[in-house]
Structures are given as C-alpha cells and as structure tokens.
PDB file of N, CA, C and O in Angstrom:
ATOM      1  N   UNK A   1      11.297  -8.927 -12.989  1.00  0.00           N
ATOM      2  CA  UNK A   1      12.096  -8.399 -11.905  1.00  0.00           C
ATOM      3  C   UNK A   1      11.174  -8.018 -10.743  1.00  0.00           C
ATOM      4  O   UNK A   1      10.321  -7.164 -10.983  1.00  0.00           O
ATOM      5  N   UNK A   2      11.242  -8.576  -9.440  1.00  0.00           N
ATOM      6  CA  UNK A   2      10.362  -8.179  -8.194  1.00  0.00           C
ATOM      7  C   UNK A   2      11.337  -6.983  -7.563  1.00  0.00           C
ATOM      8  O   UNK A   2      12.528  -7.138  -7.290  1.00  0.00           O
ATOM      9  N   UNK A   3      10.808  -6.139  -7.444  1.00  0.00           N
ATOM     10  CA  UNK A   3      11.032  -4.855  -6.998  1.00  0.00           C
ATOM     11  C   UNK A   3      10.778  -5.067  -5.131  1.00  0.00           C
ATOM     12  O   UNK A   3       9.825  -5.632  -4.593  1.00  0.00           O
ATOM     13  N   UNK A   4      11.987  -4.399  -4.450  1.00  0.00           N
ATOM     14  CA  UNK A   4      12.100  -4.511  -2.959  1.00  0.00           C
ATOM     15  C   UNK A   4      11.000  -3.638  -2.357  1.00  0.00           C
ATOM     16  O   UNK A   4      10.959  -2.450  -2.679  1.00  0.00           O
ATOM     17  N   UNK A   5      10.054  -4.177  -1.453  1.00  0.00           N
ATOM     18  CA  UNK A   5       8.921  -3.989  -0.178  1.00  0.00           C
ATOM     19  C   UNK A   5       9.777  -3.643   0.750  1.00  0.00           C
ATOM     20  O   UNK A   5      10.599  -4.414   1.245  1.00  0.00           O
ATOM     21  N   UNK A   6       9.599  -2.186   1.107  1.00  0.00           N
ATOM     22  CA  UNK A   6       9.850  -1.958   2.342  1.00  0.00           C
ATOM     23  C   UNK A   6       8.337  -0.573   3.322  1.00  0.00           C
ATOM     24  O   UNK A   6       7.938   0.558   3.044  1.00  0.00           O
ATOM     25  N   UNK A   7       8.106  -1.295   4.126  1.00  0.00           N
ATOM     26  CA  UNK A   7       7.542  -0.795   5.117  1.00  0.00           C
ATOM     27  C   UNK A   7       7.732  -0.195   5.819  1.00  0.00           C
ATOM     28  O   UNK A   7       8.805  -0.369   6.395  1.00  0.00           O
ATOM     29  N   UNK A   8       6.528   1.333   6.437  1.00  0.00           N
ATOM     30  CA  UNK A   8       7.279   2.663   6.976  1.00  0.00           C
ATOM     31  C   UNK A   8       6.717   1.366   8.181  1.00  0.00           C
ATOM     32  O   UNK A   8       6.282   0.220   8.073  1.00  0.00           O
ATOM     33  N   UNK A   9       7.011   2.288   9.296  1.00  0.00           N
ATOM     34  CA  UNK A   9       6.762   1.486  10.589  1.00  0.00           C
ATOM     35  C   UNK A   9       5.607   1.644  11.124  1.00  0.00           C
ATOM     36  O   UNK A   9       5.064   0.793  11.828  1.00  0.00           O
ATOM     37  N   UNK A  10       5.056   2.929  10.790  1.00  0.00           N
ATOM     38  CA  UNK A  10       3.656   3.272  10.940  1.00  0.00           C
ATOM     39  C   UNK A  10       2.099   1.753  10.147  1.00  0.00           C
ATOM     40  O   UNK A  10       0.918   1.605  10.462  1.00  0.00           O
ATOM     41  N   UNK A  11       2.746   1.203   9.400  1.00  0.00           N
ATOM     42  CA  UNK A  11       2.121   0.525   8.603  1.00  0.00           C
ATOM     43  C   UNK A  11       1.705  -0.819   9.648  1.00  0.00           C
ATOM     44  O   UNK A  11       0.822  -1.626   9.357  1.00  0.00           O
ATOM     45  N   UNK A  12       2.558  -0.878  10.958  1.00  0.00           N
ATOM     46  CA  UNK A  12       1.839  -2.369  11.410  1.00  0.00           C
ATOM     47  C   UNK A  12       1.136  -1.828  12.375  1.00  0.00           C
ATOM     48  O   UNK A  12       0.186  -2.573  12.613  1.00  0.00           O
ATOM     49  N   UNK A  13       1.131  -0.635  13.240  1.00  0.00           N
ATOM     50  CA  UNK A  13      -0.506  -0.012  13.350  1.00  0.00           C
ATOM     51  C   UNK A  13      -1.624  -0.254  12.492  1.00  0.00           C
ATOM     52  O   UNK A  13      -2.717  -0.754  12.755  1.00  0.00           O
ATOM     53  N   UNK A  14      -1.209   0.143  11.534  1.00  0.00           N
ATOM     54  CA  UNK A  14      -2.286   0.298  10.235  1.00  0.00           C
ATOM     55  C   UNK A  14      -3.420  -1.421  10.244  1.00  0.00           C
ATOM     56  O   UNK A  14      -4.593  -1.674   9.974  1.00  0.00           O
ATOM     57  N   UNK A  15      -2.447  -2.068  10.626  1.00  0.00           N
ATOM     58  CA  UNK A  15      -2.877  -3.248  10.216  1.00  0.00           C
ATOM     59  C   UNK A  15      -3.533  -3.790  11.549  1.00  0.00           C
ATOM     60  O   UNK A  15      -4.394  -4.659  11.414  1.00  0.00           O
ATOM     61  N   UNK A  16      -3.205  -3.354  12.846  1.00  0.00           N
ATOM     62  CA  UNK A  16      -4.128  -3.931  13.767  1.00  0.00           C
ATOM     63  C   UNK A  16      -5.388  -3.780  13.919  1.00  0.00           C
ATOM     64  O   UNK A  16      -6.086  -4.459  14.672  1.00  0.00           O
ATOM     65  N   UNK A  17      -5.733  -2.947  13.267  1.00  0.00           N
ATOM     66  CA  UNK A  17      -7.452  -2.657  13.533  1.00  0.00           C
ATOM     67  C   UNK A  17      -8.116  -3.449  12.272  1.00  0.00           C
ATOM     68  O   UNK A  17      -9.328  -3.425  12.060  1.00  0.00           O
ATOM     69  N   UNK A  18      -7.293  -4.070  11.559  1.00  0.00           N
ATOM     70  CA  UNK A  18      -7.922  -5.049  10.246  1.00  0.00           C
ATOM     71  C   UNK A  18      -8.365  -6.469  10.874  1.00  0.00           C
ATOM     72  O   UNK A  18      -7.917  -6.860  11.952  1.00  0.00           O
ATOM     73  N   UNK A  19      -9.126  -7.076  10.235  1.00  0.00           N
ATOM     74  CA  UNK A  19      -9.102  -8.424  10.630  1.00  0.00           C
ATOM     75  C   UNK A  19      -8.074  -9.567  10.292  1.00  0.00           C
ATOM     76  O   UNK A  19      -7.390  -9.209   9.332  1.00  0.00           O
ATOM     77  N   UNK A  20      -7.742 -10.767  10.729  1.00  0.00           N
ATOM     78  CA  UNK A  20      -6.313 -11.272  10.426  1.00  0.00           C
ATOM     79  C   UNK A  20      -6.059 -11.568   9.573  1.00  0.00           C
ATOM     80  O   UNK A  20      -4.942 -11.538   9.057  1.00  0.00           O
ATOM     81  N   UNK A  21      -7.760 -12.227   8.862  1.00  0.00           N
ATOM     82  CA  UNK A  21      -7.678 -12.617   7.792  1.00  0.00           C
ATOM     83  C   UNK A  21      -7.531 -12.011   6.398  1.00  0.00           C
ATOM     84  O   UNK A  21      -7.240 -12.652   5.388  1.00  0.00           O
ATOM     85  N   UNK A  22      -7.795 -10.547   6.471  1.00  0.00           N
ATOM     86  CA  UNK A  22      -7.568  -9.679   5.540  1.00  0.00           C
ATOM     87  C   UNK A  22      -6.030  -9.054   5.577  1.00  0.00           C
ATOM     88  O   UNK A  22      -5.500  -8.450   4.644  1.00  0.00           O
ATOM     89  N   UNK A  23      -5.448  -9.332   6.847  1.00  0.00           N
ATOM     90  CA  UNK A  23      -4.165  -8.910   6.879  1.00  0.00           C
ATOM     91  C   UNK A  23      -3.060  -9.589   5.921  1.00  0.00           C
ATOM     92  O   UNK A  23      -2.031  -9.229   5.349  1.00  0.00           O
ATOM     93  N   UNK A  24      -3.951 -10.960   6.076  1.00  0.00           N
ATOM     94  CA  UNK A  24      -2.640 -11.890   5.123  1.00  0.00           C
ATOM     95  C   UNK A  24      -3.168 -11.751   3.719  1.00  0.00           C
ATOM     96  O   UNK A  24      -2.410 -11.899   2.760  1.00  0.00           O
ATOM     97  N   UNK A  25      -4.360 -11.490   3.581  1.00  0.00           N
ATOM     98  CA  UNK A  25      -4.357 -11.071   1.966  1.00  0.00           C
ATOM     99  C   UNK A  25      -3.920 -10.394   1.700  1.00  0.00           C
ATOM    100  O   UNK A  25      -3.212 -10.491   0.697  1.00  0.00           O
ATOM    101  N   UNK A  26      -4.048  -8.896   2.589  1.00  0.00           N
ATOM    102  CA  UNK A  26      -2.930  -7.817   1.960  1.00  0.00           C
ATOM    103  C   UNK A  26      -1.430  -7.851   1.563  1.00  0.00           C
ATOM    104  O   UNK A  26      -0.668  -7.600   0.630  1.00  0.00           O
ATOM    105  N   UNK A  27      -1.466  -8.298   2.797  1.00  0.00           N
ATOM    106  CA  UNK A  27       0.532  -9.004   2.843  1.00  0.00           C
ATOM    107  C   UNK A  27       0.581  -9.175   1.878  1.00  0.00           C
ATOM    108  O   UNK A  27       0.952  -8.263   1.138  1.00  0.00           O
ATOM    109  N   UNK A  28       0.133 -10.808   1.204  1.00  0.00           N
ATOM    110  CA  UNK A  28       0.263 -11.468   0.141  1.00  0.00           C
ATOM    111  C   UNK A  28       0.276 -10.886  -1.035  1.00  0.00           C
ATOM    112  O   UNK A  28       1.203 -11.017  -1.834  1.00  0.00           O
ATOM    113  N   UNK A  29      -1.112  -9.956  -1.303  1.00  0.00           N
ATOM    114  CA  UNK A  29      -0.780  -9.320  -2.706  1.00  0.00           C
ATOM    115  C   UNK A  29      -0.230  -7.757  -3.102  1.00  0.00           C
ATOM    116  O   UNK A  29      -0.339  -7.033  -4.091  1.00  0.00           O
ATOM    117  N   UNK A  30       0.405  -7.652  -1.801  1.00  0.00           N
ATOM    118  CA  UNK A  30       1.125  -7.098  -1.817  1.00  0.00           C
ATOM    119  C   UNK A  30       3.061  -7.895  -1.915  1.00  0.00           C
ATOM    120  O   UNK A  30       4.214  -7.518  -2.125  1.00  0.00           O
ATOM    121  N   UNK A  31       2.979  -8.029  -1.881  1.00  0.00           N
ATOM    122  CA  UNK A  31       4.447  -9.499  -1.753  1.00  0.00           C
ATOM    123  C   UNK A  31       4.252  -9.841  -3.271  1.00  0.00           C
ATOM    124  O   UNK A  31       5.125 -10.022  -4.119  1.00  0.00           O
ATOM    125  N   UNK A  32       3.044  -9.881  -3.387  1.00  0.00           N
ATOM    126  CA  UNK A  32       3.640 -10.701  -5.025  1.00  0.00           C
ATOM    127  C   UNK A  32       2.740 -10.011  -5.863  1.00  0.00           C
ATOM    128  O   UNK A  32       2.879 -10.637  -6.914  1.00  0.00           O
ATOM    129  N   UNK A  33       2.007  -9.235  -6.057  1.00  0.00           N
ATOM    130  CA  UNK A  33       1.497  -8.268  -7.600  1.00  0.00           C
ATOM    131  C   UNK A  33       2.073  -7.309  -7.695  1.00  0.00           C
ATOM    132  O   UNK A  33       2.674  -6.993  -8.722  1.00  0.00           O
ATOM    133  N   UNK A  34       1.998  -6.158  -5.954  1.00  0.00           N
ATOM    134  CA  UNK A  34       2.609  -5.383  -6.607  1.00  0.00           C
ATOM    135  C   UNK A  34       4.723  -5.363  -6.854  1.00  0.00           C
ATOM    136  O   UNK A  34       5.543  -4.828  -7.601  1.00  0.00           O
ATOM    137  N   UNK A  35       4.710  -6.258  -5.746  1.00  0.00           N
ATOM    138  CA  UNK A  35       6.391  -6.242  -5.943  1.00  0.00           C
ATOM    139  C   UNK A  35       7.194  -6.467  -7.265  1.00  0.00           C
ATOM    140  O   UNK A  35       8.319  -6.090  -7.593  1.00  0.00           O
ATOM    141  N   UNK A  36       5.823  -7.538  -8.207  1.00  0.00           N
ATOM    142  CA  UNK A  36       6.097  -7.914  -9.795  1.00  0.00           C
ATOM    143  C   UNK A  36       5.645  -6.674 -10.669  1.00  0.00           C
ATOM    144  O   UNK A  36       6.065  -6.621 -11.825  1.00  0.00           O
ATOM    145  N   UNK A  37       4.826  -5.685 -10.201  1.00  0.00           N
ATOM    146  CA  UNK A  37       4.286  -4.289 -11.328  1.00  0.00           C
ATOM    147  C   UNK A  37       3.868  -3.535 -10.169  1.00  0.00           C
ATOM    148  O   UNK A  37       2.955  -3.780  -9.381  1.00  0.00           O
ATOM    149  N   UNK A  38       5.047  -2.159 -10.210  1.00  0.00           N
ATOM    150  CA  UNK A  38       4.866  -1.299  -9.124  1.00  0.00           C
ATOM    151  C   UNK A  38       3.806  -0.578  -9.754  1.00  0.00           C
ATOM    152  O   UNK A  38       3.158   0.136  -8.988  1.00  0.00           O
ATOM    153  N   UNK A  39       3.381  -0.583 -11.253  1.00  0.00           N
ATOM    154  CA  UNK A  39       2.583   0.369 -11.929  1.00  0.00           C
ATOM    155  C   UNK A  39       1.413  -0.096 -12.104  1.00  0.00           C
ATOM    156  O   UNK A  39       0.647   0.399 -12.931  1.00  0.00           O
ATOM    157  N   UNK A  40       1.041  -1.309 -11.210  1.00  0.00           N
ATOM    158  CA  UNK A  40      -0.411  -1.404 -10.817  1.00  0.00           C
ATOM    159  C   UNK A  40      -0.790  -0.584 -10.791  1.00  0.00           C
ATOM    160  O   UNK A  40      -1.311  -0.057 -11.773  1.00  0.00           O
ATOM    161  N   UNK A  41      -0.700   0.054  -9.390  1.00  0.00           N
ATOM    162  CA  UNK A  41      -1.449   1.607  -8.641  1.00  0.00           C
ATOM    163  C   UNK A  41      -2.219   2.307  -9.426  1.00  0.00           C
ATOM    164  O   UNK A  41      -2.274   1.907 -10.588  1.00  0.00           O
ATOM    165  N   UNK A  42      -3.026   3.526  -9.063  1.00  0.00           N
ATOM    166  CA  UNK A  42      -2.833   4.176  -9.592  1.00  0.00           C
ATOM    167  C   UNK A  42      -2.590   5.909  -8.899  1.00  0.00           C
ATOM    168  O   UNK A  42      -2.793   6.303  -7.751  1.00  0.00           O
ATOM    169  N   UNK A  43      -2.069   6.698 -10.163  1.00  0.00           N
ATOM    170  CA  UNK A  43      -1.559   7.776  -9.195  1.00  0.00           C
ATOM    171  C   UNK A  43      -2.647   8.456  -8.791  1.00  0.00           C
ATOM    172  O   UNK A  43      -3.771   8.375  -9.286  1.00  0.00           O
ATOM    173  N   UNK A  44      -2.033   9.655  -7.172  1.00  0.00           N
ATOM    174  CA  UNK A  44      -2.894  10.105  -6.751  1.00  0.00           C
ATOM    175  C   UNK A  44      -2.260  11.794  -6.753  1.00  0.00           C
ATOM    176  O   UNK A  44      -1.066  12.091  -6.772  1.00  0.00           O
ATOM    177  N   UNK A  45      -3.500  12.817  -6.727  1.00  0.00           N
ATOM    178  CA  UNK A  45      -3.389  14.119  -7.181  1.00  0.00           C
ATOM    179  C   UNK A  45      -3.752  14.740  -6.081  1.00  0.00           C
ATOM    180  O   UNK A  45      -3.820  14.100  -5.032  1.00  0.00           O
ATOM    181  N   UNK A  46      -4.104  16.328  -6.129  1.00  0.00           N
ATOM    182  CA  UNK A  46      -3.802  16.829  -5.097  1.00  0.00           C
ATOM    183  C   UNK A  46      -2.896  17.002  -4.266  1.00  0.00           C
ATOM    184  O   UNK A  46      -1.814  17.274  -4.787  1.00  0.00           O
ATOM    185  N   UNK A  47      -2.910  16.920  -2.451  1.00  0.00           N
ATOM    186  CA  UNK A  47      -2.241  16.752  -1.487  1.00  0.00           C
ATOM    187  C   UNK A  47      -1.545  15.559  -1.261  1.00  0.00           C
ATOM    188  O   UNK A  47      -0.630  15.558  -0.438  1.00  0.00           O
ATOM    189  N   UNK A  48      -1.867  14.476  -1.915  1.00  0.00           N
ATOM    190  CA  UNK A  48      -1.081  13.206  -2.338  1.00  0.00           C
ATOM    191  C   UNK A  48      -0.252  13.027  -3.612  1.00  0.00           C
ATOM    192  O   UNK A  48       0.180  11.941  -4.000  1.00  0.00           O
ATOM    193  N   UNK A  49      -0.075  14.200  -4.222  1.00  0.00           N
ATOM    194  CA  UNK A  49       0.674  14.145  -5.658  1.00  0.00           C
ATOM    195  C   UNK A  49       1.892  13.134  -5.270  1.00  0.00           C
ATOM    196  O   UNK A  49       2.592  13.012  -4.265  1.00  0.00           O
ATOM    197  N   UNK A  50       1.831  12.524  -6.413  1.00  0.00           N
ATOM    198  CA  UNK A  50       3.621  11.832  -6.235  1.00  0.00           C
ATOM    199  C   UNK A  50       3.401  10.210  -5.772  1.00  0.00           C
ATOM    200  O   UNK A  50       4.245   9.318  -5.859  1.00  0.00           O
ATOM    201  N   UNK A  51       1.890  10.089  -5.208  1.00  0.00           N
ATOM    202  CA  UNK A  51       1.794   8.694  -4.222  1.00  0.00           C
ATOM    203  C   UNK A  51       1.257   7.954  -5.213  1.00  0.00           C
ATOM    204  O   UNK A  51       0.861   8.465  -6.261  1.00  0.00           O
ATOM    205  N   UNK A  52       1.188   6.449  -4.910  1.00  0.00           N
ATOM    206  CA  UNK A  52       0.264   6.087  -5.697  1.00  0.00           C
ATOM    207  C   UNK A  52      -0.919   5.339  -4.825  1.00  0.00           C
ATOM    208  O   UNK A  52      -0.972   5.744  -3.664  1.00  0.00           O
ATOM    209  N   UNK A  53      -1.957   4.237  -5.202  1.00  0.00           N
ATOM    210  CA  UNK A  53      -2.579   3.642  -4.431  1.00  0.00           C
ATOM    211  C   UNK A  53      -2.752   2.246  -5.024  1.00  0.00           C
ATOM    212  O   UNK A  53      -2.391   1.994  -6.174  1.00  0.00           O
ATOM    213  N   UNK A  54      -3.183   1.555  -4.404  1.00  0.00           N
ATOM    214  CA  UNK A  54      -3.512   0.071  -4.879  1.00  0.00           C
ATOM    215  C   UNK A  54      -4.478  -0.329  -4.310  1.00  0.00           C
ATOM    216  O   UNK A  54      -4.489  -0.248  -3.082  1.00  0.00           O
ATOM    217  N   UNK A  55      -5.704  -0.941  -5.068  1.00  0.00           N
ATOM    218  CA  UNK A  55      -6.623  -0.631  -4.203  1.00  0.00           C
ATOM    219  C   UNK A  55      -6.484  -2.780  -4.314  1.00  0.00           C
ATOM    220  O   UNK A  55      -6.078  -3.562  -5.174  1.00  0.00           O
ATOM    221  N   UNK A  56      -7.258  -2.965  -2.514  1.00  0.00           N
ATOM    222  CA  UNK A  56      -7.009  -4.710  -2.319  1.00  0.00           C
ATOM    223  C   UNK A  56      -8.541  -4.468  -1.609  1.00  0.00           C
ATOM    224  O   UNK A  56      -8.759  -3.725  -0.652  1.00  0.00           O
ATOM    225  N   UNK A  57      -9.541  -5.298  -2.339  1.00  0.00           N
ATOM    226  CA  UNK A  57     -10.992  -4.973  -1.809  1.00  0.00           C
ATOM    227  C   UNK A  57     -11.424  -3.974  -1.399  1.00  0.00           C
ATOM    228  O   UNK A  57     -11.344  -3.020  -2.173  1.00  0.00           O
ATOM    229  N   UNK A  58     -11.936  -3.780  -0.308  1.00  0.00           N
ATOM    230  CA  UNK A  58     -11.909  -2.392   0.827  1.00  0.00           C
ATOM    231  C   UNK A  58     -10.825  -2.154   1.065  1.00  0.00           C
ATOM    232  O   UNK A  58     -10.983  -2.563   2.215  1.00  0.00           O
ATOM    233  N   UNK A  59      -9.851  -1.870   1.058  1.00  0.00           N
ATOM    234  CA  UNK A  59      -8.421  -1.479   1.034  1.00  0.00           C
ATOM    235  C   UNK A  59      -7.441  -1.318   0.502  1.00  0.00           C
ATOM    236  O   UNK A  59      -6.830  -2.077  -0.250  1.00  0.00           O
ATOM    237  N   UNK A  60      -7.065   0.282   1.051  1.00  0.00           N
ATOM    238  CA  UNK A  60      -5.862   1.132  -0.290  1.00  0.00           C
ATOM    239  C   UNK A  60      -4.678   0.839   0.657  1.00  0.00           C
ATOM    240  O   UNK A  60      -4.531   0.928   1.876  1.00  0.00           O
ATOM    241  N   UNK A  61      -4.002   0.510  -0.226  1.00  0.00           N
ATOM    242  CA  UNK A  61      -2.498   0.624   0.072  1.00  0.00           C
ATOM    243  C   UNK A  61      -2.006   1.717  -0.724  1.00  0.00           C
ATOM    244  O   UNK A  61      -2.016   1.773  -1.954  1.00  0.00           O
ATOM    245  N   UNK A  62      -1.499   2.736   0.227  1.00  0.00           N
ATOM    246  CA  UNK A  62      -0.877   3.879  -0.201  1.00  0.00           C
ATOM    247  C   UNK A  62       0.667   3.519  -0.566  1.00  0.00           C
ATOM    248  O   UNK A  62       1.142   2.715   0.236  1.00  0.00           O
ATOM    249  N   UNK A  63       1.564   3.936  -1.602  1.00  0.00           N
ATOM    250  CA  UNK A  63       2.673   4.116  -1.230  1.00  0.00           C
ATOM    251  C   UNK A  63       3.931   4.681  -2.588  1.00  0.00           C
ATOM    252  O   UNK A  63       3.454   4.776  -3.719  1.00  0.00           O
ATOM    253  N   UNK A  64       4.412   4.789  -2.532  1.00  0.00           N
ATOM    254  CA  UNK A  64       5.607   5.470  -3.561  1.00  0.00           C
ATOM    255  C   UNK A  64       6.489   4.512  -3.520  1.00  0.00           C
ATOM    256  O   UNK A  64       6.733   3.581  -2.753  1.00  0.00           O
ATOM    257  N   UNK A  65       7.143   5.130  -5.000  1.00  0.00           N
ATOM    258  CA  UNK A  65       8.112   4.290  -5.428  1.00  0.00           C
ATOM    259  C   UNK A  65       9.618   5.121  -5.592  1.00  0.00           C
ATOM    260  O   UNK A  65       9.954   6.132  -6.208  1.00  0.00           O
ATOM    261  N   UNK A  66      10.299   4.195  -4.752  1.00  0.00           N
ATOM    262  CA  UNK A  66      11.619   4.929  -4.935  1.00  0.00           C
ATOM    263  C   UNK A  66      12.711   3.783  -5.938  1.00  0.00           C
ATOM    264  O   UNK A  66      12.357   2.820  -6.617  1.00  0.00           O
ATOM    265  N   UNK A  67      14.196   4.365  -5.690  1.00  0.00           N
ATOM    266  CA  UNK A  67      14.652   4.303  -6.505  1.00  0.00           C
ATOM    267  C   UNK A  67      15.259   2.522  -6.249  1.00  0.00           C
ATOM    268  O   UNK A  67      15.869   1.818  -7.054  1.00  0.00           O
ATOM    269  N   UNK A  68      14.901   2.262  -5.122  1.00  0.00           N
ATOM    270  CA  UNK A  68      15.856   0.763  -4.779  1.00  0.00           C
ATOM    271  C   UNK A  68      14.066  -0.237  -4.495  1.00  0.00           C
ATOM    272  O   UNK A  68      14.082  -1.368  -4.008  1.00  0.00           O
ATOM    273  N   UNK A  69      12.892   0.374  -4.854  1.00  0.00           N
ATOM    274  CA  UNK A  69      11.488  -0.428  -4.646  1.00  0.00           C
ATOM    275  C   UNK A  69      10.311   0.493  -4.403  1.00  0.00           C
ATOM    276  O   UNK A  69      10.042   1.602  -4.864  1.00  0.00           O
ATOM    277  N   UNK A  70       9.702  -0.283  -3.557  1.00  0.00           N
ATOM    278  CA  UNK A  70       8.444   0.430  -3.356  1.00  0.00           C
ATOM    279  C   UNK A  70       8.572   0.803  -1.942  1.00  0.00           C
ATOM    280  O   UNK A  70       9.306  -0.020  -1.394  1.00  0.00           O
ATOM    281  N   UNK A  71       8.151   1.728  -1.101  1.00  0.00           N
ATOM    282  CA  UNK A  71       7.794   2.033   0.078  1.00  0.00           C
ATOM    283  C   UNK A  71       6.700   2.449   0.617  1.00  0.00           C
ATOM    284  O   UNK A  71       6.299   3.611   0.551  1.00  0.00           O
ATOM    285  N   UNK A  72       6.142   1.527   1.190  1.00  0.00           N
ATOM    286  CA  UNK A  72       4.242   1.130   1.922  1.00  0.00           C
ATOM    287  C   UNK A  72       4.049   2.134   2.552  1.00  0.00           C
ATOM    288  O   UNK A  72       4.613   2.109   3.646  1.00  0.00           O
ATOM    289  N   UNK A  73       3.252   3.408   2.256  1.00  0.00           N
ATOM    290  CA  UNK A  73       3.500   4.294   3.634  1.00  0.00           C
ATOM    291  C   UNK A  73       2.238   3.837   4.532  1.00  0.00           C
ATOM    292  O   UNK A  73       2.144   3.844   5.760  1.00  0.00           O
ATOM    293  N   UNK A  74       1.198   3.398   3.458  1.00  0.00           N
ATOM    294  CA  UNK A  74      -0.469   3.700   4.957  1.00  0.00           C
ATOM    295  C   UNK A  74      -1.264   2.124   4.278  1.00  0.00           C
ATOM    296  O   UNK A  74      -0.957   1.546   3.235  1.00  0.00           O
ATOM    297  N   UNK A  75      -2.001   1.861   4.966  1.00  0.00           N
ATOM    298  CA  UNK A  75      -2.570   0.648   5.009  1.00  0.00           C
ATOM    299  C   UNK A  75      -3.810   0.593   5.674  1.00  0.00           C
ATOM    300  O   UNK A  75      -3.977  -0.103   6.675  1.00  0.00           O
ATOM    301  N   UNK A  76      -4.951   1.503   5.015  1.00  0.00           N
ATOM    302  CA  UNK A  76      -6.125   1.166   5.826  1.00  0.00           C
ATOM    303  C   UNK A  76      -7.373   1.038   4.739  1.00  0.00           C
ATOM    304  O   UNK A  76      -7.293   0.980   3.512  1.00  0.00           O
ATOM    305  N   UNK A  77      -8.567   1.012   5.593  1.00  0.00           N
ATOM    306  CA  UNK A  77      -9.879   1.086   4.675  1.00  0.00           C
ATOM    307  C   UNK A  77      -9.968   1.589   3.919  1.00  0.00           C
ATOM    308  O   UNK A  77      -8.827   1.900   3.577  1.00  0.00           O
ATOM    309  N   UNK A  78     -10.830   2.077   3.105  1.00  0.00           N
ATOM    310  CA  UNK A  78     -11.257   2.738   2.155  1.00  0.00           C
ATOM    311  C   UNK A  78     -11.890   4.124   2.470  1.00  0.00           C
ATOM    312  O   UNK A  78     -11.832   5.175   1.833  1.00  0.00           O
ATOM    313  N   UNK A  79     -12.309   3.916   3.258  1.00  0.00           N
ATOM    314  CA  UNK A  79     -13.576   5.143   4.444  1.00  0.00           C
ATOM    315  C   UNK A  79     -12.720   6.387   4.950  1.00  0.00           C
ATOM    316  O   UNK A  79     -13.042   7.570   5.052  1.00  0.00           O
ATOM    317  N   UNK A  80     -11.542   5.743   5.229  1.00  0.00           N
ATOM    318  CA  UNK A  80     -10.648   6.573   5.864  1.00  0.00           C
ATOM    319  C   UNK A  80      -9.185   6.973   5.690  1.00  0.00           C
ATOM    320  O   UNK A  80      -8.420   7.688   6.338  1.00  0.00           O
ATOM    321  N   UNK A  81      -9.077   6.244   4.572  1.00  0.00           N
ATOM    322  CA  UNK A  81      -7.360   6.405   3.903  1.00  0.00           C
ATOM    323  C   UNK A  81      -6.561   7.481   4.143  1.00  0.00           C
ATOM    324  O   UNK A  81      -5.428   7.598   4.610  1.00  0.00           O
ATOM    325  N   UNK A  82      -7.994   8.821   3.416  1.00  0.00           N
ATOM    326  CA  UNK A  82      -6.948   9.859   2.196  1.00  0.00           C
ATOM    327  C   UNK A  82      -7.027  10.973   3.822  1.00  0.00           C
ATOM    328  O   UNK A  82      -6.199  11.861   4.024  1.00  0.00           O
ATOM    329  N   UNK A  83      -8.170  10.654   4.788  1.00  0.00           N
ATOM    330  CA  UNK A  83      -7.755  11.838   5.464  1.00  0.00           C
ATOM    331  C   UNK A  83      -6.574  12.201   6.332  1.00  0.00           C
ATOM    332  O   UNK A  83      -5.690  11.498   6.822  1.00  0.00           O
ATOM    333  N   UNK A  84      -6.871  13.827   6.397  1.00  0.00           N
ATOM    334  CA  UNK A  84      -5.006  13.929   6.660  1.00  0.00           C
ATOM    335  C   UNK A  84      -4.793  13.842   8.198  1.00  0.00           C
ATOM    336  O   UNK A  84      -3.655  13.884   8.667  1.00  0.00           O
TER     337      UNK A  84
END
C-alpha cells in the first residue's frame, strides 16, 4: 500500500538552495521508499518529538505521519536541519 505525499509549502523553498540534481533524487525517493514504508525514518526526540526523519545522503527529510499519509514538513542539509 503507497501511503499519500503531501507537502507543507514551505518545502519548495527548502529545495531551491539544493542542486537540481539532488532535487530529483530527493523527489524520487521520496515518491517511492518512503511513500511504500513510512517507517523508514527514524523518530526524533526532544523539541522534535512526534517527527520523524529520513535521512537521503546529506539530506534529512523531516516529516510526520498522519492519518490519510505522510506530510513533508522541511527539506534541507544535514548542517542545518534541526535548527529552530
């Protein structure tokens, strides 16, 4: 069962400062690993309780899972993800 991708809007900021070519990798495995196992991720504690992450090379994809899929909240490096 592929579970529904939906994207906050903040997320295609996220993605302009990436290069293009890393953009479509993300897309991609995001579109098809995690949409097939939302429980890739893994969870995150602290001030992020509740989120999870996925990590795609140098890059976390932040995001939670609700009740109709997943929802992408942040999309950046590694360097700079978790700050608030």
């Amino acid at each position: 069962m592929e579970y529904k991708i939906v994207y906050k809007a903040s997320v295609e900021k996220d993605l302009k400062g990436a290069d293009k070519s890393d953009t479509k990798k993300i897309l991609k495995k995001i579109e098809t690993d995690l949409a097939k196992e939302p429980d890739k991720g893994t969870a995150l504690s602290g001030t992020f309780q509740g989120l999870y992450r996925y990590r795609i090379g140098d890059y976390r994809v932040i995001y939670a899972k609700t009740v109709d899929g997943i929802l992408v909240l942040r999309i950046g490096h590694r360097k700079g993800i978790y700050r608030v």
